[in-house]
N, C-alpha and C positions, 0 to 999 in steps of 0.2 A: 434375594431369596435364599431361604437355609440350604445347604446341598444336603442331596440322602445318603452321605457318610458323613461321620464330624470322628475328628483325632483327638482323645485322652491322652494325658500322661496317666501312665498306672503301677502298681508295684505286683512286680510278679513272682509267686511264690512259691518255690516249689520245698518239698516237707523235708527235713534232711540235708537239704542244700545251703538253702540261703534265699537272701532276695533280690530281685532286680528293677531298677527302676526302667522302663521302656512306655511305648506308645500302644495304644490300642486303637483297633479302629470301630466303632459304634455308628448303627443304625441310628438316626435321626428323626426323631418324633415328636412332631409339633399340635396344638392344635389347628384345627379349620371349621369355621364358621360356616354355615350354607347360608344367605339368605335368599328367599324368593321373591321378588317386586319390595326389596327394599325390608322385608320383614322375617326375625331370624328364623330361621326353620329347623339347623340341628345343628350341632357341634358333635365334630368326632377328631379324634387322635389320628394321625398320619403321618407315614414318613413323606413329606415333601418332595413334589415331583409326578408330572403328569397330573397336575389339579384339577383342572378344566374337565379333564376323562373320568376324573373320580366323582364329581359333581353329578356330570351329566346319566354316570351310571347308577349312583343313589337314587338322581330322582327317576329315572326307569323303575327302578325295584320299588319302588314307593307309588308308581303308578301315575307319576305326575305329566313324561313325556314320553313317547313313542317314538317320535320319529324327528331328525335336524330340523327342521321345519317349526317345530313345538319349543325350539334352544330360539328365542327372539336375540340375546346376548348372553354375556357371562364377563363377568371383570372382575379383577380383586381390586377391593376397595378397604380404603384408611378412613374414616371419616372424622374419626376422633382423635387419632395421631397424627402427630405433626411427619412422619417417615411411616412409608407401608411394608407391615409386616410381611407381606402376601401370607396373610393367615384369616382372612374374611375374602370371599367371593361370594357376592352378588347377581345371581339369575335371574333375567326374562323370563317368562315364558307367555306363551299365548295360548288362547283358545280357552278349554276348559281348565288348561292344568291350573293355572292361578285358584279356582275352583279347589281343585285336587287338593292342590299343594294349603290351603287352606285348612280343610277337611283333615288333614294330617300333621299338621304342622305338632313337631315334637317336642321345639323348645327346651332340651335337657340335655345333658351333656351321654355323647353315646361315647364308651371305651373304644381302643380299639380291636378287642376282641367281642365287643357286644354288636351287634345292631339292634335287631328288633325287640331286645329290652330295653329302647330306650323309646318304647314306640307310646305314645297320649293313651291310646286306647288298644285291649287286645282283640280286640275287635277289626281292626286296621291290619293285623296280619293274615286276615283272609284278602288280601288284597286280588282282585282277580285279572289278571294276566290279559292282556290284546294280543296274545299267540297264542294257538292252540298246538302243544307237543304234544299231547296224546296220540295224536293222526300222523308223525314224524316216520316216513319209512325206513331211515338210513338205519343202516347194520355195519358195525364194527368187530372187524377179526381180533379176533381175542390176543395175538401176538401184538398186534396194534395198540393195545390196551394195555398191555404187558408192559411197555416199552415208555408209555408217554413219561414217567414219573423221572426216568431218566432223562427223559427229551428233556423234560422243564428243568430239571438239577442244572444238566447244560448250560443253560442261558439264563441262572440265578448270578447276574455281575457282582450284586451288590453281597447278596447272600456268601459268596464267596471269598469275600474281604472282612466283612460281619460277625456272619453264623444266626444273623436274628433276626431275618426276616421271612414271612411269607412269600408264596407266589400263587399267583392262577394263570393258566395258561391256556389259550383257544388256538384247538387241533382239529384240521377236520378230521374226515372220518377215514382219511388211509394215514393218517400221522401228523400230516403237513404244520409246523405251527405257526399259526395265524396273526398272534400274540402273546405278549409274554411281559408280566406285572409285577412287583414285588413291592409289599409294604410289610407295616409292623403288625397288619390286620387282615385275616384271612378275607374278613367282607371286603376289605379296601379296594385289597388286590383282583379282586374278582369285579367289583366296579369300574376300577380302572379300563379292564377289560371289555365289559361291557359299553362302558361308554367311549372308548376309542370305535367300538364298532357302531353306537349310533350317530355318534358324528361325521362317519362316514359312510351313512346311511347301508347300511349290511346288516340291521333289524327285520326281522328275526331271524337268528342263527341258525336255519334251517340246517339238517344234516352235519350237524359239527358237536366237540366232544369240550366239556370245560376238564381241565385236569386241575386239582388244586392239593398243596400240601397240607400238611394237618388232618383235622379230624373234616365230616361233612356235616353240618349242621343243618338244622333247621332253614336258616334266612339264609344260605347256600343254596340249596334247593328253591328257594323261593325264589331269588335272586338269575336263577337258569331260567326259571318257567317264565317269569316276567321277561325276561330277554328272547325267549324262541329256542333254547338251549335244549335239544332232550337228551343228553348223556352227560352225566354228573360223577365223575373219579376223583376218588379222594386216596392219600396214601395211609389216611388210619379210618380210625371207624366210624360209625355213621350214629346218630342217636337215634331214640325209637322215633322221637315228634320227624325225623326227618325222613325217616324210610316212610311211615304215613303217610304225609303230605307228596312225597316222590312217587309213591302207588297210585293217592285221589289225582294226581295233576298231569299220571305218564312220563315223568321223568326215569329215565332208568337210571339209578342210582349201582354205584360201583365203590365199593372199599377193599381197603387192607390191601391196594395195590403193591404189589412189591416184586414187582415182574415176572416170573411165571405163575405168581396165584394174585388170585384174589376173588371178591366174595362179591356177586351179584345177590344185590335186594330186593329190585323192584324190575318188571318187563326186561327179565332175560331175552327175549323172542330179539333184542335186535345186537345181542353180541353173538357170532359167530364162531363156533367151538369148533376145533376140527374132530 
């Protein structure tokens, strides 16, 4: 399996100096295959690592499984190569998601800063959510909120060897962090997330915060409310389609975190201001 650093040689150059040959160290981005009972379902770019979690977290946001119980298996399979890539993994599921996952099956190659533009129909991103965060009581002290972006900088390993990776990171709601993800794709990393936490059954995220770098998109916020997630912080800004959807669904959406400010979009009522 690829590791999520790989080593270049490179020439480095600085204007006036000269140049140097040395090493760099790069993020690693592969593709990955989803199949569901044997039949492809999407392709997205990845950096390699924690695959199983990223799988399991797609098909939540897709609406396919709710809960470990709805995971029948998961394996990465070669079937056409003679040596496995681990770049196709292969899903069970049971019950209705085969159903689901039918019904949506995407078939196209998703970027890794795209998802739900790689969606059959757009019709399919009204996808509607088995948790209701509308109804979420929990309230987060705005210092708490202030603070997470740094929280997640902290524990970016890879980021920090790199420089080119994302992250999304689940905090409860006095800071605590819960998890911590890093890929070449903001959805990735936020899957990741989410799918460590249904594999170990802690669906839905009742009272906890996603913190994620970048900007907050659209399929970020959808991404939360599919998971149980109602507090959504991004460290840049948010798009229009996604403060919408963050208002219809009760996500409280948070941007432009950058530790003492930042800009509440949608149900300010559960950040706490002193």
């Amino acid at each position: 399996m690829t590791k999520p650093v790989q080593r270049r040689r490179i020439l480095r150059v600085e204007v006036g100096v000269g140049a140097t040959p040395r090493h760099d160290s790069l993020a690693a981005e592969e593709p990955l295959e989803i199949r569901v009972g044997g039949t492809s379902f999407a392709v997205t770019m990845r950096t390699p690592g924690h695959d199983f979690d990223l799988v399991a977290g797609f098909l939540v946001s897709e609406g396919v499984v709710t809960a470990p119980a709805d995971l029948r298996s998961m394996i990465y399979c070669a079937p056409d190569l003679e040596e496995n890539t681990y770049n196709v993994i292969d899903v069970g599921v049971s019950g209705a998601g085969g159903v689901v996952a039918a019904g949506r099956e995407r078939n196209v190659y998703t970027s890794s800063s795209c998802g739900v533009c790689g969606l059959a129909s757009i019709d399919a991103v009204a996808t509607t959510s088995a948790f209701d965060v509308a109804d979420d009581a929990v309230r987060v002290d705005a210092k708490v909120l202030g603070a997470l972006p740094d929280r997640l900088r902290d524990q970016q390993a890879v980021f920090e060897r790199t420089g080119g990776l994302h992250a999304a990171g689940l905090f409860s709601s006095a800071g605590e962090a819960l998890a911590v993800r890093e890929d070449v794709g903001r959805h990735n990393a936020v899957d990741k997330v989410v799918g460590q936490a249904l594999r170990e059954d802690r669906l839905p995220l009742t009272g906890s915060v996603l913190q994620v770098s970048g900007r907050a998109s659209f399929e970020l916020v959808q991404k939360a409310a599919m998971a149980g997630v109602p507090v959504l912080a991004a460290v840049s800004a948010p798009s229009s389609l996604a403060v919408d959807l963050a208002d219809r669904l009760g996500v409280t959406l948070v941007g432009f975190s950058r530790g003492t400010t930042f800009n509440v979009y949608t149900h300010p009522e559960r950040v706490v201001v002193d």
